[in-house]
C-alpha positions in Angstrom: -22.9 17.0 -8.4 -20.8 20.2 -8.2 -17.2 19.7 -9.8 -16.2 21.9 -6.6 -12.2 20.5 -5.2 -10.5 20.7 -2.0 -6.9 20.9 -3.3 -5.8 22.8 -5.8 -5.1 19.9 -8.6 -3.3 22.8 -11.4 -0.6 23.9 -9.1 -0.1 20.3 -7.1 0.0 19.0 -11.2 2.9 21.5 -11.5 5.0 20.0 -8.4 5.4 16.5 -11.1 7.7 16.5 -13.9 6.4 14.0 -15.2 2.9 15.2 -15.7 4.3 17.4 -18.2 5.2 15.0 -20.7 2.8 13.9 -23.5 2.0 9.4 -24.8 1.3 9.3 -28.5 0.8 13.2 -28.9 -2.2 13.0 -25.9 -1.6 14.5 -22.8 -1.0 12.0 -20.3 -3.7 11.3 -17.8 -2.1 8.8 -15.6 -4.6 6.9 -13.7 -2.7 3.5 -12.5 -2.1 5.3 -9.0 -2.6 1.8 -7.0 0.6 0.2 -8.8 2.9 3.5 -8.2 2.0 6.9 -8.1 4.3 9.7 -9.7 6.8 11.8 -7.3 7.1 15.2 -6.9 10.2 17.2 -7.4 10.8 17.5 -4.1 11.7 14.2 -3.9 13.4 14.1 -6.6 15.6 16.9 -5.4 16.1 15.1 -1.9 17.7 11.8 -3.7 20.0 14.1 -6.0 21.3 16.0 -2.8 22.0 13.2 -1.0 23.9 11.5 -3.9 25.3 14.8 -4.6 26.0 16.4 -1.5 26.5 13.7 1.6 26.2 9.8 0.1 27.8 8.2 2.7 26.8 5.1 4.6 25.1 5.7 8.1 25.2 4.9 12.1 29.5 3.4 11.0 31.3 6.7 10.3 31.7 9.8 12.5 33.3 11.9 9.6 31.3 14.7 8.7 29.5 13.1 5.5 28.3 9.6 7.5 26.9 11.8 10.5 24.5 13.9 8.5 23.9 10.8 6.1 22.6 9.2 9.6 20.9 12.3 10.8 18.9 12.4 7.2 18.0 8.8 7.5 17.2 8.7 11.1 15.0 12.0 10.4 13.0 10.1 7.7 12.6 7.4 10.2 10.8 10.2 12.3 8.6 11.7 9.8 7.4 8.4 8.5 6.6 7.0 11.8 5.0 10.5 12.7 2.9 10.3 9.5 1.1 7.0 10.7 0.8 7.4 13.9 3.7 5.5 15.4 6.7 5.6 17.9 9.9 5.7 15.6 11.5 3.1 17.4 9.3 0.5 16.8 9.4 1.6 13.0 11.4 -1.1 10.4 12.8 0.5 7.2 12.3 -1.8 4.9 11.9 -2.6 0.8 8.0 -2.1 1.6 4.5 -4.4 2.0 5.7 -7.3 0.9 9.4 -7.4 2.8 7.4 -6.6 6.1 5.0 -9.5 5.7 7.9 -11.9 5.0 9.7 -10.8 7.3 6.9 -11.3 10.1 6.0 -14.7 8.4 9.8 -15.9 9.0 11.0 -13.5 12.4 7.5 -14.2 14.3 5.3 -17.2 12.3 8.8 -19.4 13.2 8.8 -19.1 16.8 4.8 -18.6 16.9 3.2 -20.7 14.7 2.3 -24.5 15.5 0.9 -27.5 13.7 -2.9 -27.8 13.9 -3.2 -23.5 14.7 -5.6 -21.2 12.5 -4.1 -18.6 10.5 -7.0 -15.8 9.2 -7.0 -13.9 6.3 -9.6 -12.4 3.4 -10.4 -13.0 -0.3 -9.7 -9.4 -1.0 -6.3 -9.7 -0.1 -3.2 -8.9 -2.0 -1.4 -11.9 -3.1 1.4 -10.2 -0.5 -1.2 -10.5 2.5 -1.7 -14.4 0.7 1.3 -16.3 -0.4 3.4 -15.9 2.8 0.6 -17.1 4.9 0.1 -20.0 2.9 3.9 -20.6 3.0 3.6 -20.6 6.8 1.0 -22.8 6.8 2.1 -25.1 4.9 5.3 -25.7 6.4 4.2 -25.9 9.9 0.8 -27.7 9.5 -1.6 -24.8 10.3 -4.6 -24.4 8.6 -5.2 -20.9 6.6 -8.8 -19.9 6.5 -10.1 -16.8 4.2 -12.9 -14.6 5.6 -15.3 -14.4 2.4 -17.2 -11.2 0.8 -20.4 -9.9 0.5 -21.8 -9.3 -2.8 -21.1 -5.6 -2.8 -17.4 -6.4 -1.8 -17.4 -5.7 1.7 -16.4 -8.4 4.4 -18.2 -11.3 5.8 -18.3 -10.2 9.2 -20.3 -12.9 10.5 -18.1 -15.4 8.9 -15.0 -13.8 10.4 -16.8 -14.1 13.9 -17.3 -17.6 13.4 -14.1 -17.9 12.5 -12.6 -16.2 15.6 -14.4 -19.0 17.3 -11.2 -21.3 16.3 -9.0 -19.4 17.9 -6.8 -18.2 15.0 -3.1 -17.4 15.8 -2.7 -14.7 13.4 -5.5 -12.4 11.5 -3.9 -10.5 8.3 -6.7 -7.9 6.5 -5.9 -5.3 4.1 -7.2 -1.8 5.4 -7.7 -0.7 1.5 -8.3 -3.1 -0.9 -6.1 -2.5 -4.4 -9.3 -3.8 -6.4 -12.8 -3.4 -5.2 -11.5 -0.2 -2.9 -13.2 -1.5 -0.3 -12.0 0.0 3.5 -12.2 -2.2 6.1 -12.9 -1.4 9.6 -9.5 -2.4 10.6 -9.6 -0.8 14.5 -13.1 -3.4 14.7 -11.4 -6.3 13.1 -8.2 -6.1 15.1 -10.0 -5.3 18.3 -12.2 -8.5 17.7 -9.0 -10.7 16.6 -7.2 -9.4 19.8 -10.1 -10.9 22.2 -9.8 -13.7 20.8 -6.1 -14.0 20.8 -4.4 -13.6 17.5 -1.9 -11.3 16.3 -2.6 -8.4 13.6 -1.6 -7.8 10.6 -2.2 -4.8 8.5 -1.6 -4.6 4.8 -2.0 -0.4 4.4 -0.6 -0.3 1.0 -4.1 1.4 -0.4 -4.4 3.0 2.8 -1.8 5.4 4.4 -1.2 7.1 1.0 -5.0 8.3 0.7 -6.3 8.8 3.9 -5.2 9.6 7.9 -4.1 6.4 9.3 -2.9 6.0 13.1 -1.9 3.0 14.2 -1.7 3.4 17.6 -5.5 4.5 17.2 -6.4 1.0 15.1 -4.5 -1.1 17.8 -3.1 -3.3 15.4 0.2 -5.6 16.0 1.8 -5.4 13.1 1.1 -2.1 9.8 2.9 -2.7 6.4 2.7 -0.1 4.1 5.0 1.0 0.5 6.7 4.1 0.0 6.7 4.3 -3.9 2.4 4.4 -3.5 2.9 7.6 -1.4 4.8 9.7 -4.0 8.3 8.2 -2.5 10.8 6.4 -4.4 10.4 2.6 -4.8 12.4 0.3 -2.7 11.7 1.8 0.5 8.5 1.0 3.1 7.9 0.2 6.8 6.3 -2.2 9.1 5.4 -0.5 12.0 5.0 -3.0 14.9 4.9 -3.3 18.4 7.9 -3.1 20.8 7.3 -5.5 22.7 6.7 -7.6 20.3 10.0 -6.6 17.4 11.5 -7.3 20.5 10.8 -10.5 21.1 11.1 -11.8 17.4 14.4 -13.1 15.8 16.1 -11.4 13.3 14.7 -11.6 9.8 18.7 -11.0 7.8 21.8 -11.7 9.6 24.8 -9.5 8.8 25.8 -5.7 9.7 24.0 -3.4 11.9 21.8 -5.6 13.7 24.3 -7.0 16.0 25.7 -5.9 19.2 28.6 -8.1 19.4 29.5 -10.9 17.3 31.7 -13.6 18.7 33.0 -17.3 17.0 30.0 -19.3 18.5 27.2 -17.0 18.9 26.2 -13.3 18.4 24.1 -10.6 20.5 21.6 -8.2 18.3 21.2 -4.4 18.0 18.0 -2.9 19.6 15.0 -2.6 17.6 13.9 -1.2 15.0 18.2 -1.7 13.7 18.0 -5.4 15.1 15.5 -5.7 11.2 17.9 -3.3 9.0 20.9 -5.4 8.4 23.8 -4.6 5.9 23.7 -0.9 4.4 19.8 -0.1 4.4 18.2 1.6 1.5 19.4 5.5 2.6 18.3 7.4 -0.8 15.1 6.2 -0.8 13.9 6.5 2.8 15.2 10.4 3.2 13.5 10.4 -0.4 10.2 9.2 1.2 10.8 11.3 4.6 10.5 14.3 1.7 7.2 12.8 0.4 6.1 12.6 3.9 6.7 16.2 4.0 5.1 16.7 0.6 1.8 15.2 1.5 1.8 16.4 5.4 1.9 20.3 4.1 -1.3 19.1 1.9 -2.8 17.9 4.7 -4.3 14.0 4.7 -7.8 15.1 5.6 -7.8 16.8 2.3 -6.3 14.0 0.1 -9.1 12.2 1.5 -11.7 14.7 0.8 -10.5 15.0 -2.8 -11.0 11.2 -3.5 -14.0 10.7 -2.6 -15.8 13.3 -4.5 -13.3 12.1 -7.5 -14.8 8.6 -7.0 -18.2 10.1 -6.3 -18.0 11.7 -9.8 -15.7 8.9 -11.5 -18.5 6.6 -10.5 -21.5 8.8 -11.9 -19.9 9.3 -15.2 -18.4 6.5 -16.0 -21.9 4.9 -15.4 -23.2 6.7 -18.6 -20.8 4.5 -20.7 -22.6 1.7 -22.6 -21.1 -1.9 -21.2 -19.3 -0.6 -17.9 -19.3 -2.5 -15.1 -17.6 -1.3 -12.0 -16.9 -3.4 -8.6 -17.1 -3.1 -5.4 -18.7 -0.6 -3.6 -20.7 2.3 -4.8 -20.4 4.3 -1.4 -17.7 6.8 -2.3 -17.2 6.9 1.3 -16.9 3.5 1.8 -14.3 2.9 -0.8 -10.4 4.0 -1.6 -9.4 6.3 -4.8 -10.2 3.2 -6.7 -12.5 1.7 -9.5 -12.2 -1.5 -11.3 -14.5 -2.4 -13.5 -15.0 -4.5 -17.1 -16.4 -2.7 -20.6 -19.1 -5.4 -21.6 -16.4 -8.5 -22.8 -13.8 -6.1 -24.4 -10.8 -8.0 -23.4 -9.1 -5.3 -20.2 -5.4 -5.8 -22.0 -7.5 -4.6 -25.4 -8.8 -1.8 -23.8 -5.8 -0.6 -21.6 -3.7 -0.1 -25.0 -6.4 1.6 -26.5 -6.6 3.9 -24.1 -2.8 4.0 -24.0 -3.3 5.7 -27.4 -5.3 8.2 -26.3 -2.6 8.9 -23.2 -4.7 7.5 -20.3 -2.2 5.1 -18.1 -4.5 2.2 -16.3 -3.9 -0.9 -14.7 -5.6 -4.3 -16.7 -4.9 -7.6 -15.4 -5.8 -9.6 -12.2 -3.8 -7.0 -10.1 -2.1 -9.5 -8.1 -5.3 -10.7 -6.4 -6.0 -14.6 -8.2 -8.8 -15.3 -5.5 -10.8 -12.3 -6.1 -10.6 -12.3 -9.4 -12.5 -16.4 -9.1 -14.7 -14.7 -6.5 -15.9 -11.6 -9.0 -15.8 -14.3 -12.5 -13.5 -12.7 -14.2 -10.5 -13.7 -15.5 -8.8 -9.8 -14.8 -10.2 -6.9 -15.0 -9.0 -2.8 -15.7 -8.6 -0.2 -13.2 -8.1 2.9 -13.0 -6.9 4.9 -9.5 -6.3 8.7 -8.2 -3.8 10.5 -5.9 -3.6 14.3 -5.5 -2.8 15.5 -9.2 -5.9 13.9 -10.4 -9.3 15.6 -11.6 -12.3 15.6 -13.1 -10.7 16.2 -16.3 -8.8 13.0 -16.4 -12.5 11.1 -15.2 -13.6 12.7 -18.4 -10.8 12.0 -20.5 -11.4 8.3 -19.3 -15.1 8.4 -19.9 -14.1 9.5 -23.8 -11.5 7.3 -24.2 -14.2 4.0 -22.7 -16.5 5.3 -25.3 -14.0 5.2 -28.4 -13.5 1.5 -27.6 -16.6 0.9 -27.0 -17.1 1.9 -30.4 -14.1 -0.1 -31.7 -15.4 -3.3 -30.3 -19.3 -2.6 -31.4 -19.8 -2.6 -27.5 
């Protein structure tokens, strides 16, 4: 194929500090993008100005500092909610994935969920989009059903119409998934769930930092997605979700800002989304993510995209060539996230991640907290390495390199 690039990886590379540095004399080639991605300095620049210039707590004070604290914050809002798609008032703030699906297991699987009802989810899921289900369940006598996989790693559809057939109160399905890649037609799935009368959740960790996500567009009830994957600061996400719904749900925290009035015996709550942010939210770290927004708007998502899939395209053609690899998932690049994981023949994938550590490539090894897939592909974990923006063809090849000097270490 023709090493030919949308974006312009050099000068985006320059926009990361970090990218600069060097591991064990190697320049570093940082390829564990699915965990946390780097941030550029513009959003390191919009945390030190708000520290530095107007830290003050929001939506309390009307001195000067606390009303452009709020504006900032309440801007972010707007941005991120713009960014996938959604009305800003029916966008949460929160810590990111895995607060929003907590907080929909407790402030709508409470009042929703009763013994003897279906809950639906996948084997490619998260242990986020997982253990809070099974929680639920467990404690109100539902049943948790998984859709299985195919053996390329896409879904089971016909299993998940079969399972539709039991009426399920709640479908939860991962629009990217953080190991095999795999994107799922979550506009079908959530289309089919609503027909047969569940409520939709969608984990778009993987998803809204690679690709153009709407949610209006996928019809989904409920989107969770992570700010710190999306070149934001960690410790800030959101759960988009309908109105009507946010609405109807009881609070997830009690304490400041998501009441109305408070009196000895009961208390009234704030509209949505504030009736979800209680106490002083996470301020820093959403205007820092509003910035990413910005950062990855002005590159335009269509291109992101673009730039992943002819990285995987070419990831997966080279990486072939290296004696003992063996990827999963699909082989479509156009079916699949900015993500490969894959075993070198039985070279331990802790072994190999701190060889390659010498060398200065950063990649995820473990089970990538996703237990049931990992039983499903054999393997106790596996390595993987994922893009974003300031990746290349250089770093594929500095991979490929690195894959062949273990090889060699371990006689592959």
């Amino acid at each position: 194929m023709l090493k030919t690039e949308p974006l312009d990886v050099q000068r985006i590379r320059a926009d990361f500090p970090i990218l600069r540095r060097e591991v064990h004399g190697k320049r570093l080639v940082y390829l564990d993008n699915a965990a946390t991605t780097q941030k550029p300095q513009v959003v390191i620049d919009a945390l030190v100005d708000y520290y530095s210039r107007y830290n003050s707590n929001i939506h309390r004070s009307v001195h000067t500092l606390g009303e452009e604290a709020t504006a900032a914050y309440e801007a972010a809002r707007g941005k991120v909610a713009k960014f996938v798609g959604a009305p800003a008032k029916g966008l949460v703030l929160l810590r990111g994935t895995t607060e929003a699906t907590n907080l929909i297991r407790f402030a709508w699987g409470e009042e929703n969920v009763r013994k003897g009802d279906t809950l639906v989810t996948t084997l490619m899921e998260h242990h986020s989009n997982i253990v809070p289900w099974q929680l639920l369940a467990n404690k109100k006598g539902a049943a948790l059903k998984f859709v299985g996989l195919n053996k390329d790693g896409t879904l089971d559809m016909g299993q998940y119409e079969e399972l539709l057939k039991e009426s399920p109160k709640l479908v939860a399905v991962t629009h990217c998934s953080n190991v095999l890649g795999t994107i799922n037609d979550v506009a079908q799935i959530c289309t089919k769930a609503r027909r047969a009368g569940a409520t939709t959740v969608v984990d778009g960790a993987q998803s809204v930092p690679h690709m153009p996500v709407n949610v209006e567009s996928i019809g989904c009830d409920f989107y969770a997605f992570s700010g710190h994957k999306m070149l934001g600061p960690t410790g800030i996400g959101a759960l988009a979700g309908k109105k009507e719904l946010l609405e109807s749900m009881e609070p997830f925290h009690g304490g400041g800002e998501m009441i109305k009035e408070v009196f000895l015996d009961h208390s009234t709550w704030n509209d949505v989304p504030y009736k979800f942010e209680a106490g002083t939210v996470n301020i820093a770290d959403a205007i820092g993510l509003g910035a990413a927004v910005d950062y990855l708007s002005a590159i335009g998502m269509d291109k992101v995209r673009e730039h992943e899939v002819r990285l995987i395209e070419y990831a997966l053609e080279t990486l072939a060539k290296v004696k003992g690899f063996h990827p999963y998932g699909p082989t479509d690049p156009r079916k699949k996230g900015g993500v490969i994981s894959f075993n070198l023949a039985d070279v331990h994938p802790h072994d190999l991640a701190t060889i390659l550590d010498e060398e200065g490539i950063a990649i995820r090894s473990g089970h990538h907290c996703a237990q049931p897939l990992m039983r499903w592909l054999d393997v106790a974990a596996a390595s993987r390495a994922s893009f974003h923006v300031y990746n290349s063809y250089d770093d594929v090849d500095v991979l490929k390199a690195g894959l062949e000097k273990a090889g060699a270490i371990f006689k592959v």
